[in-house]
VEXZA-219026 format. One record per atom (N, C-alpha, C, O): x, y, z. Coordinates in pm, whole numbers, plus 50000, padded with zeros to 5 digits. Atoms other than C-alpha are relative to their C-alpha. Last residue first. Layout:
<sites>
XYZ
...
</sites>
This chain:
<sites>
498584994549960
475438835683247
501095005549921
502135009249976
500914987749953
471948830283062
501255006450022
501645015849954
500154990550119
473848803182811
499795011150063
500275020750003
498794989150010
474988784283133
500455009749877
501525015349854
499554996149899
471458778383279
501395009449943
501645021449953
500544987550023
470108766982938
500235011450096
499935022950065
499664991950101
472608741382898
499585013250041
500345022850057
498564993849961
472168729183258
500185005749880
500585017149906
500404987649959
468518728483135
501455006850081
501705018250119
500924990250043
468838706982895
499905016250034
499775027049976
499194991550088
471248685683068
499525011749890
500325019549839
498784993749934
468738679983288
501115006949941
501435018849954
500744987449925
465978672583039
500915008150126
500845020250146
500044993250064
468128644682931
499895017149974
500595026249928
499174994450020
468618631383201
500325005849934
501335012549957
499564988749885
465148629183298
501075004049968
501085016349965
500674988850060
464538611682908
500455012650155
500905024050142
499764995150073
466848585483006
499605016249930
500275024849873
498994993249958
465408577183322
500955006349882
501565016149925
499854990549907
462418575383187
500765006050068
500655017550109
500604988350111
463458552082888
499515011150089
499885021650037
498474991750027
465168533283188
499735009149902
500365019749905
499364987249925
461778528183344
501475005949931
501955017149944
500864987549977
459718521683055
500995005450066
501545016150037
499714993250134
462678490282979
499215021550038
499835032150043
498444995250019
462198479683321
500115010149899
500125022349916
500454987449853
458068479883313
501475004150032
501675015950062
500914992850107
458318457882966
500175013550104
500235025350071
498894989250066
460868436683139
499525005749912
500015004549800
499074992749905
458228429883395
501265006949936
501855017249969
501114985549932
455218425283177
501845004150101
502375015150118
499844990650125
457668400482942
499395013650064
499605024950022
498634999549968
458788378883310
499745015449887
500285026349909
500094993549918
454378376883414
502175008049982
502615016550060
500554992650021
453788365983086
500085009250067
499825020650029
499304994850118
456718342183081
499325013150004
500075022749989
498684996349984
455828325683407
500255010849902
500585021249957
500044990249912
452148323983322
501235007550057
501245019550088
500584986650049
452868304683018
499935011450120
500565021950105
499404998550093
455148283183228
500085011649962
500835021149985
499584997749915
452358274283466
501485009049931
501655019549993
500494987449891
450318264883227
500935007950066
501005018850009
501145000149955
452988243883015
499275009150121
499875015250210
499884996949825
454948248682773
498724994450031
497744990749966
500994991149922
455488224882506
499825004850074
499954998350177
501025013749996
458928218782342
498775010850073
498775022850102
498815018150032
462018236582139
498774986150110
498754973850102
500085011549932
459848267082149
500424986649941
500184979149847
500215009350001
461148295581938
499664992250096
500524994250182
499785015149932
460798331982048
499814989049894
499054991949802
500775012950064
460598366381892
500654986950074
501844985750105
499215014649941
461388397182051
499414990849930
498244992249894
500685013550002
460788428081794
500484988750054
501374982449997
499955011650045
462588462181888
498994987949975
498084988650058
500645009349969
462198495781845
500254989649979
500474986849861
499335000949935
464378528781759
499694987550124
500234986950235
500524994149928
463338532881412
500444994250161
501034983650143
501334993950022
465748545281360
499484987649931
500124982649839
500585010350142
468738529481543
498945007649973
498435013450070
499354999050130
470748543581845
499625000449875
500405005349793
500054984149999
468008543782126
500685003849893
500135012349824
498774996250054
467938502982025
499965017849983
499805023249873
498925012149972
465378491782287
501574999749913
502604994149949
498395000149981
463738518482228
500684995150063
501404999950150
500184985150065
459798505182262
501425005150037
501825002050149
499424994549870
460158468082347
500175014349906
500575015449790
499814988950049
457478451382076
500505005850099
499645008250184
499974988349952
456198413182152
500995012949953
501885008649880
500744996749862
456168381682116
499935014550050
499775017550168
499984985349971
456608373481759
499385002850121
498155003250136
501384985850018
457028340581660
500375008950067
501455008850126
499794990249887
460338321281554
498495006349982
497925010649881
501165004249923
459278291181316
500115009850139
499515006950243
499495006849877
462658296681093
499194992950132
499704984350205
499845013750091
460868310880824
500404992750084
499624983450103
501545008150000
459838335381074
500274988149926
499804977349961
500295003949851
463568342681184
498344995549986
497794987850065
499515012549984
464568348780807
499284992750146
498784981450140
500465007450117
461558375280724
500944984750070
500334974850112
501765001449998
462088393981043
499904989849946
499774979750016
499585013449930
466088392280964
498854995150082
498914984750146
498885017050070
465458405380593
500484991950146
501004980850139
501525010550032
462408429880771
500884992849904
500244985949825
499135011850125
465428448280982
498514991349946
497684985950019
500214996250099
463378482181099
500794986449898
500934985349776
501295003550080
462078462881429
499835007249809
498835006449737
500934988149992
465348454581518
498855001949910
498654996849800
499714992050153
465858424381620
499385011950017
498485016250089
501034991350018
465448404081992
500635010749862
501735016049876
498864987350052
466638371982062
499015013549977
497785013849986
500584985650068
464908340382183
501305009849963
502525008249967
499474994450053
465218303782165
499805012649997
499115016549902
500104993050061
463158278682425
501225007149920
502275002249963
501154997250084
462898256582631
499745004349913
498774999349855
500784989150059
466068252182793
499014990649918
499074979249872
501174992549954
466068228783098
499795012549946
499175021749999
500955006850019
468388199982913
498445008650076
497305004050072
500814993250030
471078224082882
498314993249971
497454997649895
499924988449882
473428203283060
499615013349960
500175023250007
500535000349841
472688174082884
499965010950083
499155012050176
499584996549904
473208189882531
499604996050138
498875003750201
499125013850012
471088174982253
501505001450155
502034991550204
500635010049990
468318200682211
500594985250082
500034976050141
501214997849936
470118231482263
499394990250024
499184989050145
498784996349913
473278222782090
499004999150116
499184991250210
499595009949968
471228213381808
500384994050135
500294982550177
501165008249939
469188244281811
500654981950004
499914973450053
500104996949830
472698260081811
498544989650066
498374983150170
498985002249963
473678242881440
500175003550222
500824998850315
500465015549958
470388247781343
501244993850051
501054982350092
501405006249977
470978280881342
499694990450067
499364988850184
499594995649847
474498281281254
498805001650029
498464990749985
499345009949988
473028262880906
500624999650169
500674989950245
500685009749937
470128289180862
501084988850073
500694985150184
500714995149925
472628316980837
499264988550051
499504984350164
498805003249898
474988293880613
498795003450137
498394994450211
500055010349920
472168287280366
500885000550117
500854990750191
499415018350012
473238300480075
500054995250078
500954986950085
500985007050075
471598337080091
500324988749939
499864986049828
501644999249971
474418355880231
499154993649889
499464994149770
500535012349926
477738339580201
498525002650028
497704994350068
499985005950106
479168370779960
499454982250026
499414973449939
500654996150143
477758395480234
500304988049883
499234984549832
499544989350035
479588383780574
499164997849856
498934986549811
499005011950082
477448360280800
500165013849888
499315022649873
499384993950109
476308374981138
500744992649889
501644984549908
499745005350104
474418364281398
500065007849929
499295017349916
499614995350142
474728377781755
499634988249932
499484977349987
499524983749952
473058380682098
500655002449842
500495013049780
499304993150107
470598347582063
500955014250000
500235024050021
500184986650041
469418342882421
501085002449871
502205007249883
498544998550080
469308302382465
499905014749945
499375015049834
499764996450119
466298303382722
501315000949973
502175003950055
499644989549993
465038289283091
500675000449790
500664990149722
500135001450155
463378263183259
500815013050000
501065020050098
500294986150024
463788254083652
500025002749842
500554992849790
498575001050061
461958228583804
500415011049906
499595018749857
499075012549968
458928231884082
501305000249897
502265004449961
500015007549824
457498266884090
500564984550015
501164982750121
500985000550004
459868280183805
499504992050138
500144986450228
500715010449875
463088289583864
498795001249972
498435013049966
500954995249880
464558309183532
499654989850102
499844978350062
500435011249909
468048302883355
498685006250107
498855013350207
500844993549902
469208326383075
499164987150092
498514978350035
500895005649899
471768310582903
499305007850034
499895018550021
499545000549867
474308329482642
498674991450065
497834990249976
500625001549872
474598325782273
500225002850089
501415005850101
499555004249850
477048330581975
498565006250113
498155017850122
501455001749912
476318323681604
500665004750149
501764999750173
499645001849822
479688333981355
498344999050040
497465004349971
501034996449912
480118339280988
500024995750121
501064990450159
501404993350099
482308341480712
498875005450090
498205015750080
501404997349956
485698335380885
499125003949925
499405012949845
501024986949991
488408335280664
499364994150079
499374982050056
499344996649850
491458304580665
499035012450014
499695020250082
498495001649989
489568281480426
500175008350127
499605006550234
500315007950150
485508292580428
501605000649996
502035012050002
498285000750061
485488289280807
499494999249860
498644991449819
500405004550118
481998295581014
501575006149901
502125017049889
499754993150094
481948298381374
500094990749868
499924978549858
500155008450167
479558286381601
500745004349924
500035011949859
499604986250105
479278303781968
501074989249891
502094982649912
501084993250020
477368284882202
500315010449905
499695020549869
500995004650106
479548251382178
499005010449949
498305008049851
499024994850086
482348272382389
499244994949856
499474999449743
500215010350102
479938264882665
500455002849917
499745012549891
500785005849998
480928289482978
499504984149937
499394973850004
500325000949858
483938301883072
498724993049962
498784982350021
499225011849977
485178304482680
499644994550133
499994982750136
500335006950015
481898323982599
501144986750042
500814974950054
501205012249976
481198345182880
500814989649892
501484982149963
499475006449888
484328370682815
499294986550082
499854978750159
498285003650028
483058376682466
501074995250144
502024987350135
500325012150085
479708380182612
501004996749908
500784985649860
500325010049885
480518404082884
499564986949912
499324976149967
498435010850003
482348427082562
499304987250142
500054977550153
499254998849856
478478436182484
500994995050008
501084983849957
500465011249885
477798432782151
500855003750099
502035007150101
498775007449908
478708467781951
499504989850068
498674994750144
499504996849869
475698481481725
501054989050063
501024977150033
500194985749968
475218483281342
500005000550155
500035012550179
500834997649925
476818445081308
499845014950032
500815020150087
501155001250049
478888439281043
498975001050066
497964999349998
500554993650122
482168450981106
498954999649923
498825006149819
499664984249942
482458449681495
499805003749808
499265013949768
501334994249983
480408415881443
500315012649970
499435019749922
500815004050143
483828399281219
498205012350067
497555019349989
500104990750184
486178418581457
498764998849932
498055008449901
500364990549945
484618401981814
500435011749863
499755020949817
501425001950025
484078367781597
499925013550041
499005019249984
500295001350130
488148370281555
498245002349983
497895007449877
499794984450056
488978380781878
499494996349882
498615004849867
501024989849932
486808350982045
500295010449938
499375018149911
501285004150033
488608326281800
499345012550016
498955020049926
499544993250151
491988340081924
499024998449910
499165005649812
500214983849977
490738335382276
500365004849873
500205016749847
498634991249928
490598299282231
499625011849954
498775014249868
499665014849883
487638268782065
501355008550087
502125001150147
498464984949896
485208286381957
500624990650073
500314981950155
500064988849886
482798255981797
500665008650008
501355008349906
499185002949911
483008246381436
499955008650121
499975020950123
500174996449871
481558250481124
500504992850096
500854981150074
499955011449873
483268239280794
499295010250126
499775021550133
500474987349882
481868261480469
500154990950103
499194983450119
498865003949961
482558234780165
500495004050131
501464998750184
499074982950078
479278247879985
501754993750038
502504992749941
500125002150106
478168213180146
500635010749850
501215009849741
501105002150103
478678221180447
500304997549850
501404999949800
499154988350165
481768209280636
498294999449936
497594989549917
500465003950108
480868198281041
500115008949872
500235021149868
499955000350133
482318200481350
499554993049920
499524980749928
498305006950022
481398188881685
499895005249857
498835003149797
499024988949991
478408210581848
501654992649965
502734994150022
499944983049962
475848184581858
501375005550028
502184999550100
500914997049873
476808150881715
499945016350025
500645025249978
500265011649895
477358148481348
499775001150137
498625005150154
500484995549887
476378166181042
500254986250136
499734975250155
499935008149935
477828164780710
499845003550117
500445013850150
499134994649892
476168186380474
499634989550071
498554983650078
500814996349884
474858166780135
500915004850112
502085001050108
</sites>
């Protein structure tokens, strides 16, 4: 059986696969290779500079001997609500390299953050888990429902790069909201629904600019 002991302290699965926080900048280069070759877009470098400054528990790696296989890493999002403040563990990467897929590791860093999440004093005002996929992956669809993630919603190019060029947010709740909460959230997804529009507008103006600077210096 995998040995599991307090949140975010090492543990060997059962395969033999030890996880283990980030624990130095040679860590951080190593998870910033392992995404750069398996991930179809770049993670922001502000989250490679987040994680030693922050919780070094939010980013999971995964040792089979001296390799890396796979990696989890997080950031906070902290909202004020009208009396205390709640807020989310924003998934930004998971990645486990091809000959580790489909044995459990994926779920294992997983549960390895919802640990972290749960059991952490000084994350005792998240609520929740989110991230956002793309809406053409239906193998990390498929894992993230098994997982009890639902589906909140559809950000229209959210990956301009990617066909198709849409994402799916999905959330866990780690406990119940309440009223007040819900309304929070509804009123946070309408607002970065009305962001997103606008930068897809501003995108498309610039577009249309350069468009027409083309077409300007073809005439000449």
């Amino acid at each position: 059986t995998d040995r599991h002991r307090d949140e975010g302290e090492d543990c060997t699965l059962a395969s033999g696969v030890v996880l283990r926080a980030c624990a130095d900048a040679a860590d951080v280069d190593t998870v910033r290779t392992l995404n750069a070759g398996l991930l179809p877009l770049p993670c922001p470098e502000r989250v490679y500079r987040s994680i030693l400054g922050t919780d070094p528990r939010l980013c999971a790696l995964a040792w089979a001997g001296s390799s890396m296989v796979g990696a989890i890493t997080a950031v906070v999002e902290t909202e004020r609500a009208s009396k205390a403040p709640t807020g989310a563990l924003y998934i930004m990467t998971l990645a486990v390299v091809a000959p580790h897929r489909r044995s459990g590791l994926g779920n294992a860093l997983l549960s390895w953050l919802l640990r972290v999440a749960r059991r952490a004093p000084q994350l005792e005002h998240i609520d929740r888990l989110e991230l956002h996929v793309h809406a053409g992956n239906s193998d990390a669809l498929a894992f993230y429902g098994k997982g009890g993630f639902e589906r909140i919603g559809v950000v229209e190019r959210y990956y301009p790069r990617l066909e198709p060029p849409h994402a799916v947010r999905l959330r866990l709740r780690l406990r119940a909201e309440t009223d007040t909460q819900r309304e929070t959230e509804r009123r946070r997804l309408r607002a970065e629904t009305e962001r997103e529009r606008e930068r897809q507008r501003h995108r498309e103006t610039e577009a249309a600019r350069g468009d027409r600077h083309r077409e300007r210096d073809g005439e000449t």
